[in-house]
C-alpha positions as CSV (number, residue, x, y, z in Angstrom):
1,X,118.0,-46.3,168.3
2,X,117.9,-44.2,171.4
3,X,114.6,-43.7,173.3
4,X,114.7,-40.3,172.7
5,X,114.3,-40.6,169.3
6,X,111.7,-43.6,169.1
7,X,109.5,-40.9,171.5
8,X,109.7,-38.4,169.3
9,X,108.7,-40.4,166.3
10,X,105.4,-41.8,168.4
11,X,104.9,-38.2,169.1
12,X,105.0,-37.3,165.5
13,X,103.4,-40.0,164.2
14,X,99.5,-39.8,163.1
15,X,97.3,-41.0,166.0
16,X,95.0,-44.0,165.2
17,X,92.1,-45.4,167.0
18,X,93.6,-47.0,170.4
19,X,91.7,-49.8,171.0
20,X,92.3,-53.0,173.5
21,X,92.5,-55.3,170.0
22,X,95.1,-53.2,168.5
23,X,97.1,-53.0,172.0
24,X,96.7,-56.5,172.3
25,X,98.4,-56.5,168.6
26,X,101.2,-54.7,169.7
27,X,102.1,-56.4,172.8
28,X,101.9,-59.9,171.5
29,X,104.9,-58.3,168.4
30,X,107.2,-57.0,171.6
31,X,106.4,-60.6,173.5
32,X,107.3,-62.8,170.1
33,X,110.1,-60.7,168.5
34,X,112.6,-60.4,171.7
35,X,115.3,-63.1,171.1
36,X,115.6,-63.7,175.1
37,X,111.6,-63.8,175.5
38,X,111.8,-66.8,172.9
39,X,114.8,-68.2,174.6
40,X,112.9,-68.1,177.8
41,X,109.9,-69.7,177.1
42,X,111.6,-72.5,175.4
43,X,113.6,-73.1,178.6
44,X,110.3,-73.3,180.6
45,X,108.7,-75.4,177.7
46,X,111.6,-78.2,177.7
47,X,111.7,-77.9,181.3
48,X,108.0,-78.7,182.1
49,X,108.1,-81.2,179.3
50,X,111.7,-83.0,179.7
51,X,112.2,-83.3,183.3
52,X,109.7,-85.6,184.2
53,X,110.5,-88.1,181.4
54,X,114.4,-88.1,182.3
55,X,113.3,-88.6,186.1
56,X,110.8,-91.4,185.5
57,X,113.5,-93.0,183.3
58,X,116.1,-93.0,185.2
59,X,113.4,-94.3,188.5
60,X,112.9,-96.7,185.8
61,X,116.3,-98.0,185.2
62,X,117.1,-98.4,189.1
63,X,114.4,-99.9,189.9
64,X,115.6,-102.3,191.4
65,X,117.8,-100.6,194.0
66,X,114.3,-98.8,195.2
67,X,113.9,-99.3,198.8
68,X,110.5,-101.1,199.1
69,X,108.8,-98.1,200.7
70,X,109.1,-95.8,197.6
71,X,108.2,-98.7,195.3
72,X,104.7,-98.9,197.0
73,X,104.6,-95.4,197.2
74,X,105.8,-94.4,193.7
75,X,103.0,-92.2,191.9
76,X,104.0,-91.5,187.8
77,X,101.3,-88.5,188.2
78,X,103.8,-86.6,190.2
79,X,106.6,-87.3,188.4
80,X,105.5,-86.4,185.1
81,X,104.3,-82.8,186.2
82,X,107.7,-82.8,188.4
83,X,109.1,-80.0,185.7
84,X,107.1,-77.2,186.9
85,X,110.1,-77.3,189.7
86,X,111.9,-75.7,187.0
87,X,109.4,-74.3,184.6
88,X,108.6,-71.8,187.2
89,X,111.6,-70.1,187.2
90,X,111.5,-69.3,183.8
91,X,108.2,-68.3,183.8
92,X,108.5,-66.3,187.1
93,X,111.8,-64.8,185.5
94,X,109.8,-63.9,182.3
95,X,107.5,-62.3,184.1
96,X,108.9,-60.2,185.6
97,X,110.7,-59.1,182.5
98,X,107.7,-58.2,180.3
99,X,107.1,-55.0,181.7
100,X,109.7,-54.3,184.3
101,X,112.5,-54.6,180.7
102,X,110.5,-51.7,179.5
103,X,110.6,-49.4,182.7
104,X,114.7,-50.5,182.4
105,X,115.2,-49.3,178.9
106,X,112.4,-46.3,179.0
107,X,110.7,-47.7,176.6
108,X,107.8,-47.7,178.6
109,X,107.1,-44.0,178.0
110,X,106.8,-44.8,174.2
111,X,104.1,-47.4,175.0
112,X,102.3,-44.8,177.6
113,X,102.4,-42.3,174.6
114,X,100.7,-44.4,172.1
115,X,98.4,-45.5,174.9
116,X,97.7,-42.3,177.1
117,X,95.1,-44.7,180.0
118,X,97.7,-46.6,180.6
119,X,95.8,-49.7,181.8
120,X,95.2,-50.9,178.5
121,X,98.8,-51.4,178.0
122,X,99.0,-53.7,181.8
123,X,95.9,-55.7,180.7
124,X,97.3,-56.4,177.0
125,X,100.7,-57.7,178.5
126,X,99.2,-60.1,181.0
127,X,96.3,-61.0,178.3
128,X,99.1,-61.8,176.2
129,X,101.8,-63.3,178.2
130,X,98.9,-65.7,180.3
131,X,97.7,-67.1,176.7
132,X,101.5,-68.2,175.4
133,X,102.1,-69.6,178.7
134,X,99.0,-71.6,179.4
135,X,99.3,-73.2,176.0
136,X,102.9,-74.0,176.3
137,X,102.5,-75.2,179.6
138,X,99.6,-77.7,178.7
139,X,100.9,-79.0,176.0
140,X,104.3,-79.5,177.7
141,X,102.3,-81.3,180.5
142,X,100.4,-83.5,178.3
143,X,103.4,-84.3,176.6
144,X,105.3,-85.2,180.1
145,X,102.2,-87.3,181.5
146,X,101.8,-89.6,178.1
147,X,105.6,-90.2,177.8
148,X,106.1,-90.7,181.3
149,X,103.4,-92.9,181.4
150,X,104.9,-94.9,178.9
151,X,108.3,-95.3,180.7
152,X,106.7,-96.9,183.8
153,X,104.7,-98.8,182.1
154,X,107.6,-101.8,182.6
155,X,107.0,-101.9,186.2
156,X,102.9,-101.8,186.1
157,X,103.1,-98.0,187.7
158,X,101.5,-96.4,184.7
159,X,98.0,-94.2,184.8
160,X,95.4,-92.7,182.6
161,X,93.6,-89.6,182.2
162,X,90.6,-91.0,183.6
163,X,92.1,-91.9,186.9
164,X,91.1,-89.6,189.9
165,X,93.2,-86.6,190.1
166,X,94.7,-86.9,186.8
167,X,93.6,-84.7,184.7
168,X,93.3,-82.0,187.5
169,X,97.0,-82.4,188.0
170,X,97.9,-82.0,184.2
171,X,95.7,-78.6,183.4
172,X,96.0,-77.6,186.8
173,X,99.5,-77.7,186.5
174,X,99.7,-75.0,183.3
175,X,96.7,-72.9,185.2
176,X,99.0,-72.4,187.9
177,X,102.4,-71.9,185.9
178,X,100.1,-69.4,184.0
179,X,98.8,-67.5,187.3
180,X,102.9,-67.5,188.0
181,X,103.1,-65.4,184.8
182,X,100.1,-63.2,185.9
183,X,101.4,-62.2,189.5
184,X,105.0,-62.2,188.2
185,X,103.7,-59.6,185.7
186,X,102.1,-57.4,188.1
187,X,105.3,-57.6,190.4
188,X,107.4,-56.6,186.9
189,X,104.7,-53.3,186.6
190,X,104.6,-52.9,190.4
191,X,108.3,-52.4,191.5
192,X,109.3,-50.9,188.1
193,X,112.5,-52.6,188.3
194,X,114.4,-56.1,186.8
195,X,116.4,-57.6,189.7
196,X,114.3,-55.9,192.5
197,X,111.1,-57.6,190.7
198,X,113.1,-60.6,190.6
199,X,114.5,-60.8,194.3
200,X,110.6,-60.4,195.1
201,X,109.5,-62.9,192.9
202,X,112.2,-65.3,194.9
203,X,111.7,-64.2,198.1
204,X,107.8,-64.7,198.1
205,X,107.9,-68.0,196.8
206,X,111.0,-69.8,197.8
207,X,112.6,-68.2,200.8
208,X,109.5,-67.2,202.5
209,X,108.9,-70.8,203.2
210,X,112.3,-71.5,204.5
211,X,111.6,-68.8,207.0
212,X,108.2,-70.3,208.1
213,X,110.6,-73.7,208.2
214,X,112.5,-72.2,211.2
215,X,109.4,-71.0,213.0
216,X,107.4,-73.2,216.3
217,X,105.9,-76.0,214.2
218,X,102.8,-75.0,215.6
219,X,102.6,-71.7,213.9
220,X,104.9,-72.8,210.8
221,X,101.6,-75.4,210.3
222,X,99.1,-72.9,210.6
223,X,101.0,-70.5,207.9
224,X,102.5,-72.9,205.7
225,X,99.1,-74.1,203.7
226,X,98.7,-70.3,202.9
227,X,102.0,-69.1,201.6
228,X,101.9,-68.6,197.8
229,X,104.1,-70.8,196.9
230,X,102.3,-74.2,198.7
231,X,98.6,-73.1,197.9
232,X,99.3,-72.6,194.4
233,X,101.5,-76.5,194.4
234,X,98.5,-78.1,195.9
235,X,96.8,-78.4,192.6
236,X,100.1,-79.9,191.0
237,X,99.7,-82.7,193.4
238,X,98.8,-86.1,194.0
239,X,99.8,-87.4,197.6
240,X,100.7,-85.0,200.8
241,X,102.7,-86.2,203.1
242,X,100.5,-84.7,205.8
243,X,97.4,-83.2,206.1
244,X,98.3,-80.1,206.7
245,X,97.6,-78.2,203.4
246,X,94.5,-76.8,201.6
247,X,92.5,-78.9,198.6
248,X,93.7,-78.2,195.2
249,X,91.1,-76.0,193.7
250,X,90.9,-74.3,197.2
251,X,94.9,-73.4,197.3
252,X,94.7,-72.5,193.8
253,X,92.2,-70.3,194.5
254,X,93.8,-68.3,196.7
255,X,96.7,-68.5,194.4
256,X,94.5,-66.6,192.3
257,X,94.1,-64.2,194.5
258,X,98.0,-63.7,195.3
259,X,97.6,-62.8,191.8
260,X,94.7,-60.3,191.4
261,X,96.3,-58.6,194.4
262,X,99.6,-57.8,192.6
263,X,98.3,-56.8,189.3
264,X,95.2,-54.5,191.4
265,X,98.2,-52.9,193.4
266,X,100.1,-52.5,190.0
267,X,97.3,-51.2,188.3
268,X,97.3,-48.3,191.0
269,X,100.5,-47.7,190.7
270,X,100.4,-47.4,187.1
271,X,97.8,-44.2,187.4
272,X,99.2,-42.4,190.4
273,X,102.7,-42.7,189.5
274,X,105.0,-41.5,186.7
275,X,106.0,-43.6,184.1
């Protein structure tokens, strides 16, 4: 069905009360009934869930052949949150493609229709999108951390919940993966535009610190702790191996605020520009 048509029809169609509930409603059918939306967040889920128990095993099962140095340094916190490496991606990805698919396919101007303000609509998909990922995410990490764990129990390297950090490094691992989504979303709404919401989403988090790499160490130390990319990690880990970083509640912090930024710039954008 073109978009022409499905704009017409909204324009036909009887008016009901728009309220955030009922936008809400509607955004969480688009999220749930896309085939590649499901497909994604099942990557991110088995990702964030399955890497860390197929690391920690095979650690596990060369043992052995460890090189005394990571044996006394081995930490089973890290490793079993190890598959945000790759759950961010798909998150990141997803994003991106909540609202950015819609600019692609004009479908947008549908949901703009039904929803005249506009903002409603931004809110609802971040509302929505943040909820499915935080819960995926947490209950992939709790599932990671108890089975991994288990696997290292063998060697005596096993910890609990109650151990310092622990539990920050398990929630804080979804509360960051979910502020992905957020800021990710925002970018999607902000550049109006699949792969150039994409290459941004790459380029702020994973080349920008390859460029700071290359940099003076001097001034690569003094930027480093404050790309978006290392402030929002800190809270996903247990041991540095310098100093030079922020605390984990401090870098995700200013994670955070990486994110308001975008979605506050997309929110602009959405009622000065044209959908």
């Amino acid at each position: 069905m073109s978009t022409a048509v499905l704009t017409e029809r909204a324009a036909a169609a009887p008016r009901g009360r728009v309220t955030q509930g009922n936008v809400v409603r509607s955004e969480w059918t688009k999220l749930m009934t896309l085939r590649s939306t499901r497909w994604s967040l099942l990557a991110g889920f088995v990702s964030m869930a399955g890497l860390g128990i197929l690391v920690a095993a095979v650690q596990m099962g060369r043992w052995a052949q460890l090189a005394p140095h990571e044996r006394a340094t081995y930490n089973s916190l890290d490793t079993a949150v190890g598959g945000y490496h790759l759950a961010q991606l798909a998150v990141g990805v997803l994003g991106v493609l909540v609202i950015a698919g819609e600019y692609s396919t004009g479908m947008i101007r549908s949901s703009f229709m039904a929803v005249p303000k506009r903002l409603p609509v931004l809110w609802a998909k971040i509302g929505v999108f943040a909820a499915v990922t935080f819960v995926l995410t947490l209950v992939a990490s709790f599932i990671a951390f108890f089975a991994v764990q288990a696997i290292v129990t063998q060697h005596g390297q096993q910890h609990s919940l109650g151990d310092p950090g622990a539990l920050r490094i398990v929630v804080g691992t979804a509360l960051f993966l979910t502020l992905l989504g957020v800021m990710t979303t925002g970018i999607g709404a902000l550049v109006r535009n699949t792969a150039g919401g994409i290459a941004l989403f790459v380029f702020l988090l994973f080349v920008l610190p390859g460029i700071t790499g290359i940099l003076p160490a001097s001034v690569a130390d003094s930027i480093s702790p404050y790309l978006p990319l290392n402030a929002g990690t800190v809270i996903a880990t247990s041991t540095f191996e310098n100093s030079n970083h922020l605390s984990p509640w401090g870098g995700l912090a200013l994670f955070a605020g990486y994110a308001a930024l975008a979605v506050g710039a997309a929110a602009v954008g959405l009622l000065r520009r044209d959908a």
